[in-house]
C-alpha positions, 0 to 999 in steps of 0.5 A, a space after each residue: 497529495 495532489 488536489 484539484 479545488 473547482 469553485 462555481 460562484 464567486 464566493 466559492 472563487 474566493 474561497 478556492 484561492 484561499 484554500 489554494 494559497 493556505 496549502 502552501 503553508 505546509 505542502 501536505 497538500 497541492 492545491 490547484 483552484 480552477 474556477 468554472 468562470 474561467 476555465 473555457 467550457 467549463 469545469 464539466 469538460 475537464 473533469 475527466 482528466 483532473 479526475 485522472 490527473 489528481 489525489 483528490 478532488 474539493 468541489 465549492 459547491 452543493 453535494 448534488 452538483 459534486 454527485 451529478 459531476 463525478 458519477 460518471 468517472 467512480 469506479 472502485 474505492 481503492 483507485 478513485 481519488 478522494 472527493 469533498 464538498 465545500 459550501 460556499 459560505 464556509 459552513 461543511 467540509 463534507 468527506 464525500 468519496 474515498 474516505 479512507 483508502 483515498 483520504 477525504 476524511 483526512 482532507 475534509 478535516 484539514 480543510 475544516 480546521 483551516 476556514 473554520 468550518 465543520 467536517 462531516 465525517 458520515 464512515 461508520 468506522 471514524 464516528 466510533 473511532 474504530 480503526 477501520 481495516 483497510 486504513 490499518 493496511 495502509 498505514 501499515 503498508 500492508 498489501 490487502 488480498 481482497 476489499 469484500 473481506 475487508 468490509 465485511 470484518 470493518 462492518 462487524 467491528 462496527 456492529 462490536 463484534 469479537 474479531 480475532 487477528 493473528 500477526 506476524 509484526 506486533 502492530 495491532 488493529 485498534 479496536 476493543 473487542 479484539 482477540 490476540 490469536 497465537 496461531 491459526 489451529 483453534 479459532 476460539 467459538 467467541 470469534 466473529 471474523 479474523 484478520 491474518 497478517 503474514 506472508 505465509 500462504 496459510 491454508 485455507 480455514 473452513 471456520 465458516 467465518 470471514 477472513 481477510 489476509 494482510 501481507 506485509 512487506 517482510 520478504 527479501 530476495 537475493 538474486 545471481 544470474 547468468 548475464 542477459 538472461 530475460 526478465 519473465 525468466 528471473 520473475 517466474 524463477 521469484 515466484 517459483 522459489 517463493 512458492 516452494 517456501 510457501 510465501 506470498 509474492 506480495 510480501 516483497 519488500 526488496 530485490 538485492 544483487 551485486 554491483 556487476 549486475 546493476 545493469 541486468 535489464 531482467 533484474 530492473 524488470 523484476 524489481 518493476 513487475 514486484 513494485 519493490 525496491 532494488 538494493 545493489 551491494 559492492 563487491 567489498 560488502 558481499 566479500 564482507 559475509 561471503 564465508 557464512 555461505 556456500 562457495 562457487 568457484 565459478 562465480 568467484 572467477 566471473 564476478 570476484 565473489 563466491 556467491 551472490 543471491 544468499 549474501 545480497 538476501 541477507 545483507 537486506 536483512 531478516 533471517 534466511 528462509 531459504 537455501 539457495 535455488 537454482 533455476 537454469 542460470 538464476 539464483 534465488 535466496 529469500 530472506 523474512 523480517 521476523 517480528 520485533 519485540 
């Protein structure tokens, strides 16, 4: 992580350049001092770009200076970076913004272990060692549909309630009144609130309680296509396939192709609109498993390969969910990672 430290008085000048020298110890985090002496104009007229520009920000300072400062740049948890306070007497480490999502718990922690100061934690969650929802998506990678679900479940785990979850993985949430739910057609009475993980696109429950959906990247994507065809074509034909499967484009874990079609500027653009990684196979690796699937001769004539959406799709790996598609020159296969264990 990226962090800004800014320090106003000269202990706190002090300190900002230990904090400075100990993150190079280990580089989990990159912090950069700047103290308000030094910087012309003063820290307040560069704030608006080291809030831009940085993971994190650590003010050596009163919490009111660091509220008075930042107020004008919060926006939304899941994008401000994560904000501590420091005195400078070296007493708190206070975690102030974007705890979790962000980090300043994690931060305010490290900082506290490393001057010997004590972290102040004040996220309901973390003081009842209560695995908070939107930290279980992120450390799991999973893509969150909507926040205002999140913090309703995160708030009743808080308040001990029964709180079902449904997973296609077998990761669970850690939290001890949790309920194990095999499938989604009866949602036992006991149950406050449920959390799905799936890339299925599940239809909507009228239980009359919260519910919040976690994807996971689990969805792979084989692609052939014709050569220079545009990239809201290939994107529009993904999500067309993935709807006719009824899967979230957000579980997209990878787009794989073969290696003549590495240039493809409509599959690089496609590879950028999903944020997903793009995997390219030889021609040798197609040939590999070309004969489980449906052959071209056409495609064997222009490439050397009988196919390439389903080979690619599950060289990637997973279990095929999909035959292939055909969308006006584009071939589609989708292949899931099913649950292991």
């Amino acid at each position: 992580m990226k962090i800004a430290c800014l320090s106003f008085t000269k202990n706190g000048k002090e300190l900002g350049k230990k904090l400075e020298d100990l993150s190079k110890e280990n580089r989990q985090y990159i912090i950069h001092h700047y103290a308000n002496e030094e910087v012309e104009g003063g820290i307040k007229s560069i704030l608006k770009s080291i809030w831009k520009e940085n993971d994190g920000l650590v003010f050596i300072s009163s919490t009111g200076i660091a509220v008075r400062m930042i107020n004008p740049y919060i926006k939304d948890k899941t994008i401000d970076p994560a904000v501590v306070v420091v005195d400078d007497c070296k007493r708190f480490s206070v975690s102030l913004l974007s705890g979790h999502l962000g980090g300043a718990n994690e931060l305010a922690d490290w900082i506290g272990e490393k001057i010997n100061a004590t972290p102040v934690i004040t996220t309901a969650s973390d003081n009842r060692r209560i695995e908070a929802v939107d930290l279980f998506a992120q450390k799991n990678n999973y893509y969150m549909e909507d926040m205002i679900s999140i913090k309703n479940i995160t708030a009743m785990m808080v308040n001990g309630k029964n709180i079902g979850i449904y997973s296609e993985e077998n990761k669970i949430i850690d939290y001890p009144n949790l309920i194990i739910l095999e499938d989604l057609d009866y949602i036992p009475s006991n149950i406050d609130g449920v959390i799905i993980v799936s890339s299925q696109k599940i239809k909507p429950l009228n239980y009359g309680i919260p519910i919040t959906y976690l994807r996971p990247k689990n969805i792979n994507i084989g692609i052939g296509c014709r050569k220079g065809i545009e990239g809201s074509r290939i994107i529009e034909a993904i999500k067309k396939a993935l709807h006719e499967g009824n899967l979230s484009d957000k579980s997209i874990k990878a787009i794989g192709t073969v290696e003549v079609k590495k240039d493809e500027k409509g599959i690089i653009e496609a590879a950028k609109y999903f944020n997903c990684l793009m995997k390219i196979f030889t021609i040798d690796e197609i040939r590999e498993v070309e004969d489980i699937f449906e052959k071209s001769e056409f495609v064997k004539d222009t490439i050397g390969v009988y196919s390439v959406s389903e080979p690619s799709a599950y060289l990637l790996g997973g279990k095929m969910v999909t035959s292939k598609s055909k969308y006006n020159g584009i071939t589609i296969s989708i292949s899931k990672e099913m649950k292991n264990g």
